[in-house]
C-alpha positions, 0 to 999 in steps of 0.5 A: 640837931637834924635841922641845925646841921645842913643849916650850918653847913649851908652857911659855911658854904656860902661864907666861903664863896664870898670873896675876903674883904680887905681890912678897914681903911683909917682915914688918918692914914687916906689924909696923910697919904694924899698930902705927902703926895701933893707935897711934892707935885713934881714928883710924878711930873718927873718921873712921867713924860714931862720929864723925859725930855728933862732927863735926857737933856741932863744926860746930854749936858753929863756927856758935855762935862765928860767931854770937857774933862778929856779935853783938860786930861788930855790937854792941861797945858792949854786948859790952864791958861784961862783966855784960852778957855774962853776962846776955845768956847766961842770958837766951839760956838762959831763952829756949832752956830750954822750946823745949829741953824739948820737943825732948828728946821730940821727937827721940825721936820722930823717932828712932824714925820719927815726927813730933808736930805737937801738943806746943805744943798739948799744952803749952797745954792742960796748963797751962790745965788746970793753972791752973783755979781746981780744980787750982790748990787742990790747991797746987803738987803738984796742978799739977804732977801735972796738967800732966804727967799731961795731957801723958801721956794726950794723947801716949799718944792719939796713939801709939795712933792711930798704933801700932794705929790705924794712923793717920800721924803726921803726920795723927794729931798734926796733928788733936791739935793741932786737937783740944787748942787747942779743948779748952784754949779750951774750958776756959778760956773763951778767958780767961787764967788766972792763976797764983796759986802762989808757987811756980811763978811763982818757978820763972822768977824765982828763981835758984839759984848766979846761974843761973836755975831753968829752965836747971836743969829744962834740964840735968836733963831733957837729962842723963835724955834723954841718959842714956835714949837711949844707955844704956839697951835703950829707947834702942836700941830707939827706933834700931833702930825708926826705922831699920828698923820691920820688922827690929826687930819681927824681931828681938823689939821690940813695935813698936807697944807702943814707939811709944806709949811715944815719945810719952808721953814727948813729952807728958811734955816738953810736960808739963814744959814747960807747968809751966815756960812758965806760970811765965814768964807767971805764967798759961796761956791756949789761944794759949800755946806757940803753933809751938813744935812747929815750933821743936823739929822744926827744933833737931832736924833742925838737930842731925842728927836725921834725918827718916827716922828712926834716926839722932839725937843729944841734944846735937845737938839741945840745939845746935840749939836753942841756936843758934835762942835765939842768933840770936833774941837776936842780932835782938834786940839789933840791933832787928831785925823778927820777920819778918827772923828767922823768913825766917832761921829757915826759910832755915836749916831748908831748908838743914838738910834739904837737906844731909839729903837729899845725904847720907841721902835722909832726906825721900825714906825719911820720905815713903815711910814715911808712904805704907808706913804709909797702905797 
């Protein structure tokens, strides 16, 4: 019994050092678990961030909805004739077409961790351009060609002030900005030049299937936005810039040479748009296009591109851009003063970035990167 006892107590010992094991699997249990989750394979894919940006976007068209339902509560008189609705709805279009071109190339560009105070600038000094008695002899080619060309030079200063000069963006399109009104002032000697070609006039008057020419524009650069942003290596590299500059330039990406590229491609926008806006006035004058930058930046950040950068979505901002049209519209009808809707506008924009910052801390990363940038 001596020798029994310090035995037992020697395995009880080590029984109780020994970690519990769990009870037995069953297998059938393992099986069914595995198929229910590959059953619904989209079930992760929406609750990860492949469906984030699909979220959000269902968010942005519910504020849509509720922004049709006070149009109709507040105005049942004229959303009860049906033709008015129609109307209505290319009319919120042909508002949102310019602001909306200029956002396709502005979300590029805050996509790839940067920002463009100069596009209504640009926009100004490219139609100016355009519509000097010069180009204007050159026929609808030569002012065409002139307006995107403007818009691309203009964007590819500013890209090299930022990129090799290393200047911030903000600072570098912000003194554009300055630079192009003065130089569109200058060439049209503070006068509004007017449009005498057909047909660019007719671009904002002429309709083709009931459905005005200038949301054609829209679509198609929306479509090549899309298209550009996430099918093709540009795209990716434009996310992968923004998200972190030095890991792309890692991992083979020319990031300045990149950075140049985003914002030629918003002065093609603010190209495209000057073309479009010249031909709602039938003229360009210095003033045109005036805070249009800050209405792209907003429908931007409205449909979830991140200030910060890295992080964006074309359709997102086209929501974006869509739901400012609609509430600019909805003021309207109900003869509502300017002032009222532009304190809407930016009560929205600091919601906006409010949310931003809960989630990401997007205004804390983009105002270290300017500091990054500045040292």
């Amino acid at each position: 019994m001596s020798e029994d006892a310090p035995t037992s107590t020697a395995t009880s010992e080590r029984s109780a050092t020994l970690p519990a094991q769990s009870p037995p699997v069953d297998p059938a249990e393992t099986h069914a678990a595995a198929e229910k989750t590959a059953a619904k394979p989209g079930l992760s894919w929406w609750r990860g961030s492949g469906g984030e940006g699909a979220k959000r976007n269902l968010g942005l068209i519910g504020v849509l909805v509720a922004l049709v339902v006070i149009g109709i509560v507040t105005r049942p008189d004229l959303y009860s004739d049906s033709s008015w609705v129609w109307g209505n709805f290319l009319t919120i279009l042909k508002l949102a077409s310019v602001v909306g071109v200029v956002t396709v190339g502005m979300t590029f560009v805050i996509i790839g961790g940067g920002i463009d105070l100069s596009v209504g600038a640009i926009i100004a000094l490219a139609g100016v351009w355009a519509t000097t008695v010069a180009t204007q002899s050159f026929g609808t080619g030569g002012m065409i060609f002139t307006a995107v060309v403007v818009g691309i030079c203009v964007g590819l200063v500013n890209g090299v002030l930022i990129s090799y000069g290393r200047l911030v963006p903000f600072i570098a399109t912000l003194a554009m900005l300055v630079a192009a009104r003065g130089l569109a002032a200058q060439i049209s000697g503070k006068q509004t030049q007017v449009s005498d070609n057909d047909f660019i006039n007719g671009i904002a008057a002429n309709n083709l299937l009931g459905i005005p020419l200038l949301v054609y524009i829209l679509a198609a650069v929306v479509i090549g936005g899309w298209v550009l942003l996430n099918r093709t290596t540009f795209g990716r590299r434009t996310v992968a810039v923004g998200g972190n500059p030095e890991a792309a330039r890692l991992a083979g990406i020319n990031v300045k040479r990149h950075t140049v590229l985003l914002y030629a491609l918003s002065g093609l926008c603010a190209g495209i748009a000057a073309i479009m806006l010249t031909a709602q006035a039938n003229s360009a004058q210095a003033a045109m296009a005036n805070l249009y930058e800050l209405d792209a930046i907003a429908a931007a950040i409205i449909g979830g591109t991140l200030l910060s950068g890295g992080r964006g979505t074309i359709v997102g901002s086209l929501l974006g851009v869509l739901i400012f049209s609609t509430i600019t519209n909805l003021f309207a009808i109900n003869g509502l003063s300017t002032e009222a809707q532009n304190m809407v506008k930016g009560g929205i924009i600091v919601a906006a970035v409010l949310i931003q910052q809960i989630q990401y801390g997007s205004l804390g990363k983009f105002l270290n990167r300017n500091r990054a940038t500045t040292a």
